[in-house]
C-alpha positions as CSV (number, residue, x, y, z in Angstrom):
1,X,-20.2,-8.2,12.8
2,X,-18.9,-10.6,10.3
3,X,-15.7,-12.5,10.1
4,X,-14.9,-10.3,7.0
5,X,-15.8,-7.0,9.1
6,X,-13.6,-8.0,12.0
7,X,-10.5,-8.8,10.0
8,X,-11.2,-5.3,7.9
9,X,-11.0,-3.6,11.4
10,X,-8.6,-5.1,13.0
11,X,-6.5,-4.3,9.8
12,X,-7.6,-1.0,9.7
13,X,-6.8,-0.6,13.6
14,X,-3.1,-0.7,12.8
15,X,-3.1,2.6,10.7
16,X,-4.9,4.5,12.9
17,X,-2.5,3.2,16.1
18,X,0.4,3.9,14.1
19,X,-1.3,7.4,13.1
20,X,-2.1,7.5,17.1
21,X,2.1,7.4,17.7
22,X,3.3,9.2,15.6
23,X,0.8,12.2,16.6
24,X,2.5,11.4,20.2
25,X,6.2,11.3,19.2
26,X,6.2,7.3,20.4
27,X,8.6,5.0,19.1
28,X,7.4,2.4,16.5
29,X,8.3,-0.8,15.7
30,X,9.4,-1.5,12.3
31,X,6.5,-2.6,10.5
32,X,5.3,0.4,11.7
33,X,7.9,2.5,10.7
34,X,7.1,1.4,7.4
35,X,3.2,2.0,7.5
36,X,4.0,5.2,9.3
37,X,5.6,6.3,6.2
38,X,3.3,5.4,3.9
39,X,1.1,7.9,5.7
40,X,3.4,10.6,6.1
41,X,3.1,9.9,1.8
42,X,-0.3,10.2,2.0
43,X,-1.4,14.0,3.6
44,X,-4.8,13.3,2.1
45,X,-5.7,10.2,4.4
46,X,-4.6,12.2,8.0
47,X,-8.3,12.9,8.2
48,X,-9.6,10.3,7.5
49,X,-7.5,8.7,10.3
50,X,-9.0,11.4,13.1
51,X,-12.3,9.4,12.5
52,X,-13.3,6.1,14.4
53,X,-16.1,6.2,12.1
54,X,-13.3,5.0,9.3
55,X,-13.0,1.8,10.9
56,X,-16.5,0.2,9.6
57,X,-16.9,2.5,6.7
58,X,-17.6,0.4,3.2
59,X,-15.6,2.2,0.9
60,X,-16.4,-0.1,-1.7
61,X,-20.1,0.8,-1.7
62,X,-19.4,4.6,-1.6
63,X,-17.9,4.4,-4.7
64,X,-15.1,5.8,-3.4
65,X,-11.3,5.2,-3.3
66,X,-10.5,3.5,-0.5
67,X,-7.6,4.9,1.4
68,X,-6.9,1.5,3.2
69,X,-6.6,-0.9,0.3
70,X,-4.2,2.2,-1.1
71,X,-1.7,2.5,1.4
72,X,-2.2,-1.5,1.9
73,X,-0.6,-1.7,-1.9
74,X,2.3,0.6,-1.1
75,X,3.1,-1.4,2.0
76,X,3.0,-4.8,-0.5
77,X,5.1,-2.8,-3.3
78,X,7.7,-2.0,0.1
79,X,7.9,-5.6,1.0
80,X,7.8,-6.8,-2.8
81,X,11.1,-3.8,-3.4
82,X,12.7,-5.5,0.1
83,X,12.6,-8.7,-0.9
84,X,13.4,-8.5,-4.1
85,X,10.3,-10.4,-4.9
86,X,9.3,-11.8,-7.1
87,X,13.3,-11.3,-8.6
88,X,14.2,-8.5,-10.6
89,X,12.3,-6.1,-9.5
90,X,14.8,-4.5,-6.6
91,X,16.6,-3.9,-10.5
92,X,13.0,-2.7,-11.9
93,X,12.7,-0.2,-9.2
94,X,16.1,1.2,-9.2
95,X,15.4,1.4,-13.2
96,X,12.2,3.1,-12.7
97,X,13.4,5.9,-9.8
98,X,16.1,7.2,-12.8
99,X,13.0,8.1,-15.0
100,X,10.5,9.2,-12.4
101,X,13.3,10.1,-9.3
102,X,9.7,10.6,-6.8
103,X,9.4,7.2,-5.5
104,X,5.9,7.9,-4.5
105,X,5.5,8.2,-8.4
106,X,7.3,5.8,-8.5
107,X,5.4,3.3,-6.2
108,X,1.8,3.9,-8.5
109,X,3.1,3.0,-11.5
110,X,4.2,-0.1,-10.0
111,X,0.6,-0.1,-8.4
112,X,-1.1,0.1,-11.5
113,X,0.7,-3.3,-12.6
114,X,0.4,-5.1,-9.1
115,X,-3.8,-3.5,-9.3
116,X,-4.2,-5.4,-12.6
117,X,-3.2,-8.4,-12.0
118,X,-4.7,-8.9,-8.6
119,X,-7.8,-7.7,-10.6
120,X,-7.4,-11.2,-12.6
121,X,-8.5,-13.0,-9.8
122,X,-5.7,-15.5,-10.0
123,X,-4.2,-17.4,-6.8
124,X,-1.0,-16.6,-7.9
125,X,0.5,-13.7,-9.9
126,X,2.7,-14.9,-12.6
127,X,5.7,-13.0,-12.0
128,X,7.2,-12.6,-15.4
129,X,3.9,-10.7,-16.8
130,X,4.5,-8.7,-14.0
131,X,7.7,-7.9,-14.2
132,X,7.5,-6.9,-18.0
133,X,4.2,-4.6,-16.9
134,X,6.7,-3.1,-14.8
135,X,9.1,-2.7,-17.1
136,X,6.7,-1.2,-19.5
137,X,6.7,1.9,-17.3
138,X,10.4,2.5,-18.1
C-alpha cells in the first residue's frame, strides 16, 4: 500500500469509527461530534459506511461521487464558519441562511465556491475571490 493509500484510510477510518459510535450510543469527542453530524446530514452515505470494502475503494476511478471528499468539504466549510476564516464569512453565512434557512443548502452553495477554487490548483486560496463567490449566492 502506498503512502497516499495509507493516509486515505486512515482518513477514511475516522468516519466509519465515528459511524461505529454513534450506532452504539458512545460519547464522542468533539471533532467527532462534528463529523458525526455531517453524517447524520448525509442518510445517503450510512451504507456506504456498513462496508470495510469503502476504505480502499477509488472513487475517483469509478467515476463516482465520492462520499469522503463530500463530507470532508462540509467538515472544512464548519471549521472555515467557526473560525471565521478567512474573515467575513461567519457574516456570509449568516447572510446566506436568511435566503436558503437549510444550512445543508446552505453548506453546498458554499461548496461549490470552496470546489472551484481548490480546483485551481493554487497553494493558497485568495480569500477575497472567495468571499465574493460566496456572496454571489446571496
Amino acid at each position: 500500500m502506498t503512502n497516499f493509500e495509507n493516509q486515505r484510510r486512515h482518513l477514511r477510518q475516522v468516519y466509519f469509527d465515528v459511524w461505529n459510535k454513534m450506532k452504539l450510543g458512545q460519547e464522542l469527542e468533539p471533532m467527532e461530534e462534528r463529523i458525526a453530524i455531517i453524517i447524520q446530514m448525509h442518510p445517503e452515505y450510512h451504507q456506504i459506511l456498513e462496508l470495510p470494502d469503502s476504505l480502499d475503494r477509488d472513487y475517483n476511478q469509478e467515476h463516482i461521487s465520492n462520499p469522503f471528499f463530500h463530507m470532508g468539504f462540509h467538515i472544512a466549510i464548519h471549521e472555515q464558519i467557526g473560525l471565521n476564516y478567512p474573515i467575513g464569512i461567519q457574516e456570509v453565512y449568516l447572510q446566506l441562511a436568511k435566503k436558503y434557512l437549510e444550512p445543508h443548502i446552505i453548506e453546498h452553495k458554499m461548496i461549490d465556491c470552496l470546489s472551484e477554487f481548490i480546483s485551481l490548483e493554487t497553494q493558497e486560496i485568495d480569500s477575497d475571490s472567495y468571499l465574493t463567490c460566496l456572496k454571489n449566492k446571496l
